[in-house]
Every structure is written in C-alpha cells, then in structure tokens.
C-alpha positions in Angstrom: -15.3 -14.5 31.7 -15.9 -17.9 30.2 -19.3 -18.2 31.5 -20.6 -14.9 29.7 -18.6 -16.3 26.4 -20.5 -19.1 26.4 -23.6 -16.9 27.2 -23.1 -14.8 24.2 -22.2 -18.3 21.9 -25.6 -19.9 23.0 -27.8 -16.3 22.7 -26.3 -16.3 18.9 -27.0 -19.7 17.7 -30.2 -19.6 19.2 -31.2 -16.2 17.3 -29.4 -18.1 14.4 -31.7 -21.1 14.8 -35.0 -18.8 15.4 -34.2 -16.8 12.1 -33.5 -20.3 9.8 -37.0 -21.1 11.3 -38.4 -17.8 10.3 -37.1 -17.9 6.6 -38.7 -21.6 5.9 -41.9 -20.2 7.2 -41.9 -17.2 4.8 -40.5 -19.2 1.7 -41.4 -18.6 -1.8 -41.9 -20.8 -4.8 -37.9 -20.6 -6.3 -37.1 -21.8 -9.7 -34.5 -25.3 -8.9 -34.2 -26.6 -12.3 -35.1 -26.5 -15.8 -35.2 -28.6 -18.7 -33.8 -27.3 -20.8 -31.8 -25.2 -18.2 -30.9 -22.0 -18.2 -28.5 -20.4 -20.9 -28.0 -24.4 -22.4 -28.4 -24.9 -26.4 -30.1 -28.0 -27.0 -31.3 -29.2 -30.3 -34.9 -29.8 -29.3 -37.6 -28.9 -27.0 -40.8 -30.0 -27.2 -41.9 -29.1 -23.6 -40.4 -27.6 -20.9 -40.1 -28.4 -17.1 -39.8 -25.7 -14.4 -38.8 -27.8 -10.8 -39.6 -25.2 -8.0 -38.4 -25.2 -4.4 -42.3 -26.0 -3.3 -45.6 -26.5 -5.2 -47.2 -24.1 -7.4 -51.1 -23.4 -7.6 -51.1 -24.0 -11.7 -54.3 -22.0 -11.9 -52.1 -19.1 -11.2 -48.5 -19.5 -12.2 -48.3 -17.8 -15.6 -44.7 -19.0 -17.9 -44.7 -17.1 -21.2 -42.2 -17.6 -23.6 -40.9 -15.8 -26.5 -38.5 -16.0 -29.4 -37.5 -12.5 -31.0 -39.7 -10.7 -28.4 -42.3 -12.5 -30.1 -44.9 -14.7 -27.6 -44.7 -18.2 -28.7 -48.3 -20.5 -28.3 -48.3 -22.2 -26.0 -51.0 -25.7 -25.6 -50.7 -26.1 -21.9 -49.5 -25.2 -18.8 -49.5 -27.9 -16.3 -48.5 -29.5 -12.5 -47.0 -32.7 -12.8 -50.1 -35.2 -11.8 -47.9 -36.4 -8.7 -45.8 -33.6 -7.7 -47.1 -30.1 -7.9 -43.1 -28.9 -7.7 -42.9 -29.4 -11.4 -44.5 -27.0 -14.2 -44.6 -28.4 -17.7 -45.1 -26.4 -20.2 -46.0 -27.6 -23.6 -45.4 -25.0 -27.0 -48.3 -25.7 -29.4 -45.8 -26.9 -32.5 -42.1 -27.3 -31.9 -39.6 -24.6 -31.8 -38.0 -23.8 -34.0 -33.9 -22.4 -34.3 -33.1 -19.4 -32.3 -33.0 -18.2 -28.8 -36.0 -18.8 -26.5 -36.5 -16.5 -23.3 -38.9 -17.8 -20.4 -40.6 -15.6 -17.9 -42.4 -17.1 -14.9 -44.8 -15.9 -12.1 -45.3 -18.5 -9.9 -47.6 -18.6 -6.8 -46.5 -21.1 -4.2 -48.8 -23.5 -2.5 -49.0 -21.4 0.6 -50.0 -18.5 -1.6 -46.7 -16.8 -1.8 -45.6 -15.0 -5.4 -42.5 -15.5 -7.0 -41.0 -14.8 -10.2 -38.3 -15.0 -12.7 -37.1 -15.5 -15.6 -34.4 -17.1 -18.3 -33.3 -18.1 -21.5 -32.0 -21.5 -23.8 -31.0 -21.9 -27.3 -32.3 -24.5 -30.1 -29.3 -25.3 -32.6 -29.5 -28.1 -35.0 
C-alpha cells in the first residue's frame, strides 16, 4: 500500500517537473514592469519603459500610445543598449494632462508574440 503511494507521489511530481520544463520552453515575452506603471498618475513622463519577462526583437515590437483615442508621436522605439528586456519608448514632445493608454505587441527573442496593453495618468 505504501509502496504504490509513494509510486503515485513520485509519477506526479515528475509530470509536475516535465510540465514546469515545458512551459519555460514555450514562454513568451510578458510585460514585468512599467514606468510609469500601470493605472499610476504621475506628473510627468517623458519616456516610457516596458521591462519584459525575456528580450524583445525591437525591429518588431510595435507600442502605440494614445491620449483621447488619439495616436500620440512617438520619436523612438528602442532596446536598452545592454539589456534587450527593456523597451523605451520616447513621445516626440512631452505629454501633456490626461489619461494615456499603451498598447504593445512584442516579439520575444525566440520569436514568440505577445501582447498587451495599459494605461497611466499625467496630473500636475
């Protein structure tokens, strides 16, 4: 009786342990962190920084932003130099007052596609 328990404990965690393998091979490009985060208010933004779970290819992760379902310019789009995790994103002038909603489409490093989206305020 305990033999086959332990059978049935050991089967388990190894399927448990060959699925957690499985997941990291098949993972996507996920949103961490950003600056400014996700339904904050801050009083100015002059870029923003999306940290992802792995790199991005920044030749094909798109981030469009808009204020009052308007697009807002943008003057780049960019990896950070040393760590291809973190998309900057620069508006060509600074924002103004109002309610600012991002939308991303990223596409990992190992080619995988991703997206999402969110929005921060700029109060005085």
């Amino acid at each position: 009786m305990a033999a086959t328990l332990l059978k049935k404990v050991l089967n388990t965690a190894a399927l448990l342990t060959l699925m957690a393998g499985a997941s990291a091979a098949f993972a996507h490009a996920h949103l961490e962190q950003s600056t400014p985060a996700a339904d904050s208010t801050v009083n100015t933004a002059d870029q923003l920084r999306l940290v992802f779970t792995e790199g991005v290819e920044q030749a094909f992760t798109k981030v469009v932003v808009t204020h009052d379902q308007a697009p807002v310019a943008l003057s780049s789009i960019k990896t950070e130099p040393a760590n291809k995790k973190v998309l900057i994103v620069t508006p060509a002038k600074p924002l103004p007052v109002g309610t600012y909603h991002v939308k991303w489409n990223a596409v990992s490093v190992d080619t995988h596609k991703s997206a999402g989206d969110y929005s921060f305020t700029v109060s005085n």
